[in-house]
BAFI-3210 file (N, C-alpha, C; in Angstrom, 3 decimals, decimal comma, padded with zeros to 6 digits):
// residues 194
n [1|2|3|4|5|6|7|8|9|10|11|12|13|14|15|16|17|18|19|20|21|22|23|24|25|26|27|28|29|30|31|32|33|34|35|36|37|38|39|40|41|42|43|44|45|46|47|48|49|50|51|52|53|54|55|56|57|58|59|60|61|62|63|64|65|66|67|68|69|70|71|72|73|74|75|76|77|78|79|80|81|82|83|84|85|86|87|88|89|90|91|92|93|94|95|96|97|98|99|100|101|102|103|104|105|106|107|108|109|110|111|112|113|114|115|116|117|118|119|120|121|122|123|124|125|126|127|128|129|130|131|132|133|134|135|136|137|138|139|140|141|142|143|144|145|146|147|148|149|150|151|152|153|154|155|156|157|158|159|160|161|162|163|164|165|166|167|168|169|170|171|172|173|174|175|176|177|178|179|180|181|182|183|184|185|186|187|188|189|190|191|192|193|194]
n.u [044,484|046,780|046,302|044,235|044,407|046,550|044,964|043,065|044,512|045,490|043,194|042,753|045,054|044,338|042,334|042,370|044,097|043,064|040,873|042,934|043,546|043,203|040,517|039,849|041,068|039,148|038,263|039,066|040,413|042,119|046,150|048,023|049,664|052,977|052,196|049,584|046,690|044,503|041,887|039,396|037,680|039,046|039,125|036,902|037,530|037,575|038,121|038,441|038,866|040,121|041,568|044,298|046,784|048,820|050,823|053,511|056,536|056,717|059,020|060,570|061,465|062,609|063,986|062,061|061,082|060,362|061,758|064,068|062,345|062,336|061,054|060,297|059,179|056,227|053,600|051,816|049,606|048,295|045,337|043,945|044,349|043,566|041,205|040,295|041,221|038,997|036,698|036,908|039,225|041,711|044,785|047,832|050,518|050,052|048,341|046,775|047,428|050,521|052,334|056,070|058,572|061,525|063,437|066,119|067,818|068,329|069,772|071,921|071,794|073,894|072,708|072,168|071,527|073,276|073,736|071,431|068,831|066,947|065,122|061,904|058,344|055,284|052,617|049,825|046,604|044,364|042,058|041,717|041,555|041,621|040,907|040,127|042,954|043,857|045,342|044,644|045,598|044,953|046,283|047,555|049,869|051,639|054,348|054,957|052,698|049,525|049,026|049,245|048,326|048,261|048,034|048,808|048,603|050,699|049,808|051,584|053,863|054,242|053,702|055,890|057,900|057,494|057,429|060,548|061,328|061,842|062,414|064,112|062,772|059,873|056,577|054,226|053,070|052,285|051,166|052,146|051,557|052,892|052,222|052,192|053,216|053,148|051,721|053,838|055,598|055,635|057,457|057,399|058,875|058,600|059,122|059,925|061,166|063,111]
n.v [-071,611|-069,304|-068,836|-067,488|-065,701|-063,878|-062,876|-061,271|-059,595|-058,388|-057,546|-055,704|-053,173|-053,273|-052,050|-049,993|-048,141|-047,001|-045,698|-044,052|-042,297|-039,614|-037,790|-038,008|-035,654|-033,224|-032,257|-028,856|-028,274|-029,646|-030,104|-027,982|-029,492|-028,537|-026,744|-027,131|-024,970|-023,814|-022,205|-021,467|-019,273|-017,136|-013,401|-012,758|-011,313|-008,208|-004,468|-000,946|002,582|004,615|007,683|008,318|008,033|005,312|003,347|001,256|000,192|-001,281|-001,172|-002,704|-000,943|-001,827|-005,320|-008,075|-011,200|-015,139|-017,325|-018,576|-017,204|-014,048|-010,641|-009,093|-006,963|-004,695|-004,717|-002,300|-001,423|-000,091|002,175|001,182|-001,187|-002,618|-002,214|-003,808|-006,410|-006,579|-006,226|-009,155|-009,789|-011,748|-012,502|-014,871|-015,019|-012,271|-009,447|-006,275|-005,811|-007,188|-009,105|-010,099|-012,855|-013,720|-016,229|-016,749|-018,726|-020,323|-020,616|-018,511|-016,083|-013,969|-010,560|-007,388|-006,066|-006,996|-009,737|-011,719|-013,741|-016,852|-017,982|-017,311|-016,232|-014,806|-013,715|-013,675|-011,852|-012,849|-011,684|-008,287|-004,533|-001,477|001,487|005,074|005,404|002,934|-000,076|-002,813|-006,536|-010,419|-013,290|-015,920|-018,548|-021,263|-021,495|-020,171|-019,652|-018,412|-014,918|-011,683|-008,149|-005,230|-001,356|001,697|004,288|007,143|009,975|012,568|012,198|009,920|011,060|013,116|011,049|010,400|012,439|012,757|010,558|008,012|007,777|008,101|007,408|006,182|005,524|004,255|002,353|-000,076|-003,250|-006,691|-010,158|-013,520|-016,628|-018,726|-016,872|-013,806|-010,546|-008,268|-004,885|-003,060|-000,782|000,695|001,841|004,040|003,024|003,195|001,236|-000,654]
n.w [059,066|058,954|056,415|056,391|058,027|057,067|054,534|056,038|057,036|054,891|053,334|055,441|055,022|052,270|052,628|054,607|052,633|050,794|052,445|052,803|050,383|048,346|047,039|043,387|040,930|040,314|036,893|036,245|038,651|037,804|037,595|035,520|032,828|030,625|027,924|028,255|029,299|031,867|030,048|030,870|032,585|031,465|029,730|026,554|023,918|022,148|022,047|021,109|021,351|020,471|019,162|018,307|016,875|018,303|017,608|017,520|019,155|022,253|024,440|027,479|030,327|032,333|032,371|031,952|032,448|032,289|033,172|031,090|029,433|027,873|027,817|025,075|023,367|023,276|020,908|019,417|016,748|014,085|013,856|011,288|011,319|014,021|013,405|011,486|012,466|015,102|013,418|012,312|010,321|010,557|010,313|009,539|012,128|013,484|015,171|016,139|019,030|020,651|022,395|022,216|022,818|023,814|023,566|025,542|025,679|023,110|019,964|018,907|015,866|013,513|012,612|010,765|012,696|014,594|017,030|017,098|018,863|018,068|018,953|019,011|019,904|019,917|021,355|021,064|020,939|023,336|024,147|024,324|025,433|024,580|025,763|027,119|027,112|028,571|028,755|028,270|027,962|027,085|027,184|025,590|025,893|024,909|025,753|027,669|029,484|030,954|030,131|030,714|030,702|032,388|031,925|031,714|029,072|028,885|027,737|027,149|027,067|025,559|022,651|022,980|022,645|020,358|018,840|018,780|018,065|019,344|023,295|026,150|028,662|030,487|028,730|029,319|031,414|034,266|035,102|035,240|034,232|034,267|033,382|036,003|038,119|040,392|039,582|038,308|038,831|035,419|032,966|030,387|026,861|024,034|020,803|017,492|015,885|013,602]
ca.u [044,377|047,613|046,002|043,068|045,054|047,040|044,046|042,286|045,576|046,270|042,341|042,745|045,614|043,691|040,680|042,960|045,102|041,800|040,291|043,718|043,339|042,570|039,454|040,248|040,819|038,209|038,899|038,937|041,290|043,894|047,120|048,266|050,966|053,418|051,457|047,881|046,687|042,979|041,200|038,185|037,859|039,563|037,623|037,118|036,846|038,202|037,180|038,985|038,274|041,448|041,878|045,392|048,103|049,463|051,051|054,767|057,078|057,404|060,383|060,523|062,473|063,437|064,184|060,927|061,349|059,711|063,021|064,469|062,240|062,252|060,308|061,260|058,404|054,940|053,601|050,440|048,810|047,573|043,905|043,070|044,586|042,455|039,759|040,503|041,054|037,644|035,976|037,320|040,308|043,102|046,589|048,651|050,826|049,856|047,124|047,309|048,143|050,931|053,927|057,077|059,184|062,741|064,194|067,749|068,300|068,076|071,039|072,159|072,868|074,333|071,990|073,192|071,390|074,110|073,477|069,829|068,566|066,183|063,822|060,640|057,652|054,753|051,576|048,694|045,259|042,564|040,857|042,241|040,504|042,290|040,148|040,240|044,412|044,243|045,849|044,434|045,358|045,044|046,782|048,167|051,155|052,222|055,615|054,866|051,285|048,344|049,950|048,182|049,384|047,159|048,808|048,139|049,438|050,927|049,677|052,366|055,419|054,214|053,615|057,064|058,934|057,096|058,607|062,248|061,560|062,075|062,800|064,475|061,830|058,510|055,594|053,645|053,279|051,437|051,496|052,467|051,463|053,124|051,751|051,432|054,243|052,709|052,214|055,138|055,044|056,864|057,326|057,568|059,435|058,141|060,148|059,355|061,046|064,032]
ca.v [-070,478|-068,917|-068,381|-066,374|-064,364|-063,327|-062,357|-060,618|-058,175|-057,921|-056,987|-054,398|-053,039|-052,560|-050,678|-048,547|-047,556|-046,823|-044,960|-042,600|-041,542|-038,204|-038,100|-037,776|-033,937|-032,737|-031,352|-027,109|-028,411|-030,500|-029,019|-027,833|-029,553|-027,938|-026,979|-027,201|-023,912|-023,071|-020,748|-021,216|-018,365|-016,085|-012,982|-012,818|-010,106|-006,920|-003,199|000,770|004,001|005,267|008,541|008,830|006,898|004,609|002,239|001,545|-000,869|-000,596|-002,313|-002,345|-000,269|-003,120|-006,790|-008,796|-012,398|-015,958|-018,561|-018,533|-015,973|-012,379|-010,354|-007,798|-005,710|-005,172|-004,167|-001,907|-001,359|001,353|001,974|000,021|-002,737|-002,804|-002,186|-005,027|-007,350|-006,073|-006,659|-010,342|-009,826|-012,361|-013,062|-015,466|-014,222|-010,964|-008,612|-004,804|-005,882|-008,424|-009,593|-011,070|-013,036|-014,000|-017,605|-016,786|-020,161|-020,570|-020,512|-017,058|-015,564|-012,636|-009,503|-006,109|-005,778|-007,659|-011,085|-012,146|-015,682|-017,539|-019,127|-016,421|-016,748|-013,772|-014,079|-012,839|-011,666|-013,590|-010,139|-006,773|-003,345|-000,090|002,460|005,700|005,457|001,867|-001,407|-004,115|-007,605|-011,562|-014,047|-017,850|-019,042|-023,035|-021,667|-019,154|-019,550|-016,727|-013,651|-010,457|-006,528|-003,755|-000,662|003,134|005,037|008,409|011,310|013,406|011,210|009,434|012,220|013,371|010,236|009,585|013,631|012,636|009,321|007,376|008,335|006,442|007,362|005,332|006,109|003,668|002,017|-001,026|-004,891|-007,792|-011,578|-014,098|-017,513|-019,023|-015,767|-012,721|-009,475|-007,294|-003,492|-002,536|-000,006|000,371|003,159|003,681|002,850|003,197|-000,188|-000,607]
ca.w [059,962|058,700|055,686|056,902|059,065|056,193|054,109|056,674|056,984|053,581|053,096|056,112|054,573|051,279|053,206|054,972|051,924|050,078|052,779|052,620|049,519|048,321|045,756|042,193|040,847|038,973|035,568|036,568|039,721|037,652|037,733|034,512|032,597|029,515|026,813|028,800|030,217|031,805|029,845|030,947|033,252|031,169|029,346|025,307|023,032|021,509|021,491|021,346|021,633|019,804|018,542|017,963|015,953|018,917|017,056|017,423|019,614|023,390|024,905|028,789|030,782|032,755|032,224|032,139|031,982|033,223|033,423|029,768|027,994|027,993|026,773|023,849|023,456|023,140|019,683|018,872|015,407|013,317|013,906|010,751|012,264|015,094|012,249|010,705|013,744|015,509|012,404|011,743|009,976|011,208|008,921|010,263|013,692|013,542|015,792|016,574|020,387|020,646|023,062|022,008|024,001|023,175|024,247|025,179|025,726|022,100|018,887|018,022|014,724|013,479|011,649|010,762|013,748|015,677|017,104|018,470|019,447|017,200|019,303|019,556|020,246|019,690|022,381|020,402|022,083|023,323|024,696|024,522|025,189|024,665|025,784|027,677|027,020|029,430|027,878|028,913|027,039|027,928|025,857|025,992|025,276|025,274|025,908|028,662|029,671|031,042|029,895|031,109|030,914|032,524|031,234|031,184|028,351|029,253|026,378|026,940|027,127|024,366|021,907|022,729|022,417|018,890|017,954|018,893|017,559|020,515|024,444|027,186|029,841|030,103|028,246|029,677|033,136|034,429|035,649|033,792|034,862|033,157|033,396|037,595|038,600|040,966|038,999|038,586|038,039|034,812|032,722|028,616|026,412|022,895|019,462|015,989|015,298|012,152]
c.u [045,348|047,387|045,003|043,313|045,846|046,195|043,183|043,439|045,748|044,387|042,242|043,688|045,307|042,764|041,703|043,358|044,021|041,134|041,558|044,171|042,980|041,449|040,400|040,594|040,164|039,257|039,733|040,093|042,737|044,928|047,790|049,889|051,452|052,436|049,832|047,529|044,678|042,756|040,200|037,784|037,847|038,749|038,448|036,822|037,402|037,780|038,552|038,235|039,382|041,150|042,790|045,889|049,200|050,661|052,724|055,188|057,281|057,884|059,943|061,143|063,075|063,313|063,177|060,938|060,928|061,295|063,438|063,735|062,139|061,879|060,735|060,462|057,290|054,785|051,733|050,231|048,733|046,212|043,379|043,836|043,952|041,454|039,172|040,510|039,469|036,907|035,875|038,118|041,363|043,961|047,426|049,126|051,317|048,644|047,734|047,627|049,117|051,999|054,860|057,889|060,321|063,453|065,543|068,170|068,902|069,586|070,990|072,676|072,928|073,157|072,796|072,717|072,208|073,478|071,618|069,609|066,963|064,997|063,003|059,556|056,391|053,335|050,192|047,155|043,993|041,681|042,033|041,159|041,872|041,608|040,300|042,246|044,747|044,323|045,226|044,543|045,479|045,292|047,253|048,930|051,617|053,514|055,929|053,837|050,123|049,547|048,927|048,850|047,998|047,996|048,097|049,621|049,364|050,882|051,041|053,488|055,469|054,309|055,212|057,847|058,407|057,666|059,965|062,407|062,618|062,849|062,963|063,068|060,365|057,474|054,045|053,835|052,163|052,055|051,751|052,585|052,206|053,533|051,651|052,217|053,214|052,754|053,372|054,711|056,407|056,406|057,737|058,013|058,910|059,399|059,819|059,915|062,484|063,656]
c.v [-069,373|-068,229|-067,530|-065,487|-063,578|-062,409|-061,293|-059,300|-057,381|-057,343|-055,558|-053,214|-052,616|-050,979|-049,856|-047,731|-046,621|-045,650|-043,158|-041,590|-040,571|-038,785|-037,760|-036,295|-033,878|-032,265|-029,844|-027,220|-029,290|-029,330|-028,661|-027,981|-028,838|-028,223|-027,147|-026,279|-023,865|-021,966|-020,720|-019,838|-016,825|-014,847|-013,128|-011,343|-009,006|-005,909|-001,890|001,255|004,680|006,105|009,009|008,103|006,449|003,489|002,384|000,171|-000,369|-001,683|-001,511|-001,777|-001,172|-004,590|-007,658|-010,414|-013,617|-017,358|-018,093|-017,215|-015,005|-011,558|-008,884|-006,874|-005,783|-004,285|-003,678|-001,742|-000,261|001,525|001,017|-001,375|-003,289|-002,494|-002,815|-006,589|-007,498|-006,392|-008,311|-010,571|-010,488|-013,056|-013,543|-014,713|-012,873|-010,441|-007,064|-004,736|-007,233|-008,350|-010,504|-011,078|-013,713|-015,381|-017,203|-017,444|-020,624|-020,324|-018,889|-017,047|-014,487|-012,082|-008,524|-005,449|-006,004|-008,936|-011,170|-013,774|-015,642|-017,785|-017,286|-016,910|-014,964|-014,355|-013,222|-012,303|-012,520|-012,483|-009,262|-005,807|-002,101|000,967|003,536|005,438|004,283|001,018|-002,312|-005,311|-008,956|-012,185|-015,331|-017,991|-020,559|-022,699|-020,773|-019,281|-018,629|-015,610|-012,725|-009,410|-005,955|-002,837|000,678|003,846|006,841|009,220|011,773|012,922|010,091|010,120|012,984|012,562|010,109|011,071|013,755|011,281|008,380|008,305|007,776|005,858|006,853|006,181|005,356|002,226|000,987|-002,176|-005,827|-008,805|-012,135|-016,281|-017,309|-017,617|-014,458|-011,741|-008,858|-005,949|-003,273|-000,934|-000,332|001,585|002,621|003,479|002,494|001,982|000,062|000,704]
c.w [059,556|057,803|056,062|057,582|058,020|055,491|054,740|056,916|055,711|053,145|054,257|055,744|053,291|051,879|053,529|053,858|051,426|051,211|053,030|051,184|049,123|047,259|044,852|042,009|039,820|038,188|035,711|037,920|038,915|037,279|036,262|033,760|031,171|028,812|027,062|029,916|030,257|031,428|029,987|031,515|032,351|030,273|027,702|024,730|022,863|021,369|021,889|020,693|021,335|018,987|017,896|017,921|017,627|019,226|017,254|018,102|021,006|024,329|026,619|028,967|031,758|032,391|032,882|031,637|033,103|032,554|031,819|028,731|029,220|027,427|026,301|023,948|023,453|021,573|019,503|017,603|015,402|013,513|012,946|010,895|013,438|014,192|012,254|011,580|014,254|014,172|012,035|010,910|010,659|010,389|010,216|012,076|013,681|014,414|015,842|017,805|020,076|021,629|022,567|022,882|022,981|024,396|024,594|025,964|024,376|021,173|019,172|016,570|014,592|012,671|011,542|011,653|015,090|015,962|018,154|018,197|018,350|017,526|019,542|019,557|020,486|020,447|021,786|021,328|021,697|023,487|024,746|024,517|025,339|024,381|027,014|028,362|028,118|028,085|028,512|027,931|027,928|026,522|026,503|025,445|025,519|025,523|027,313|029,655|029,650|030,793|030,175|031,639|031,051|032,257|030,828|030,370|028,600|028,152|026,067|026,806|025,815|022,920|021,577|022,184|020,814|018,090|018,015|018,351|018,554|021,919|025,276|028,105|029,479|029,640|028,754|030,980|033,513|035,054|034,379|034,859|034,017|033,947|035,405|038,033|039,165|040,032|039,132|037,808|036,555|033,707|030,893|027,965|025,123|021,822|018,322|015,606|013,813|011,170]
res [x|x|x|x|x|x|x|x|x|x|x|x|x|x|x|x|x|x|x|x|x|x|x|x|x|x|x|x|x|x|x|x|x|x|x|x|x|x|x|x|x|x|x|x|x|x|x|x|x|x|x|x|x|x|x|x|x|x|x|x|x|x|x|x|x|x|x|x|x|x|x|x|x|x|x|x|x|x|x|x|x|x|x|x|x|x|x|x|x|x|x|x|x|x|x|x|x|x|x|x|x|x|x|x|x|x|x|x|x|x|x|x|x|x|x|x|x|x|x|x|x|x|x|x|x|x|x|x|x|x|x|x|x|x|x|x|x|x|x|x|x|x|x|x|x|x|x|x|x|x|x|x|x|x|x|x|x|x|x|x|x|x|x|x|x|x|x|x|x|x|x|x|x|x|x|x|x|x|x|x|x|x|x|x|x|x|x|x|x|x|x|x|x|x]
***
């Protein structure tokens, strides 16, 4: 009897546990660990409408960063770099849209630039369009995750800063996601780069 009373708990005790279970998580619902980002969703593909030499380096005007990185700048191309891309041209970690982000967690060493940190990390495009002077890019990073800048480029502030060869004030203005994190508004100044 002792025994059957046992069994009959220890089987109610199963059922219950079993009936408090959540279901499984689908695939498109699991939660995404390091190094595994959904892109399903996300869009593909490349196109501009560029008339004018855009190309340069544009560093934020403020401090953009998800825990350890930060990001340095964004980098446009020459038209035939977007040519060449848009066409099917791809060399190693290179595009005519790109974000780099800087670990400064990471070693430092010295340049005759002064000291910068080692660890980088360059977010190339899954989709970009730069048309009618808007940025739009989406990219992945295993070290960052969804990356995504909307981004209007200002004519006139740009034009100038590229005849003084660089200018503090923004040339360009927009959002920036960066991986699960709320948009943030930032801002970008241009720079010809070394």
């Amino acid at each position: 009897m002792m025994f059957r009373r046992i069994a009959l708990v220890a089987c109610g005790a199963a059922a219950f546990a079993l009936a408090a279970c959540d279901p499984p998580l689908e695939p498109a619902d699991a939660p995404a660990t390091k190094g595994s980002v959904n892109t399903a969703n996300l869009p593909e593909g490349f196109s501009n409408d560029l008339q004018d030499d855009v190309s340069g380096y544009y560093r934020p005007t403020t401090e953009v960063r998800q825990a350890s990185w930060r990001l340095d700048h964004v980098f446009l191309g020459q038209q035939q770099d977007f040519a060449a891309w848009e066409g099917g041209t791809r060399e190693g970690q290179f595009a005519p849209v790109m974000l780099e982000f800087v670990d400064e967690s990471s070693a430092t060493v010295q340049t005759e630039n002064g000291e910068i940190h080692t660890g980088r990390v360059r977010v190339l495009p899954r989709f970009y369009s730069v048309e009618n002077g808007m940025l739009r890019f989406v990219g992945v990073s295993e070290e960052i995750g969804i990356v995504q800048l909307d981004a209007q480029l200002n004519d006139e502030a740009l034009a100038t800063a590229r005849r003084n060869l660089g200018a503090e004030g923004a040339v360009m203005n927009g959002t920036l996601s960066l991986g699960d994190a709320p948009p943030q508004a930032v801002g970008f100044r241009w720079w010809a780069g070394d």
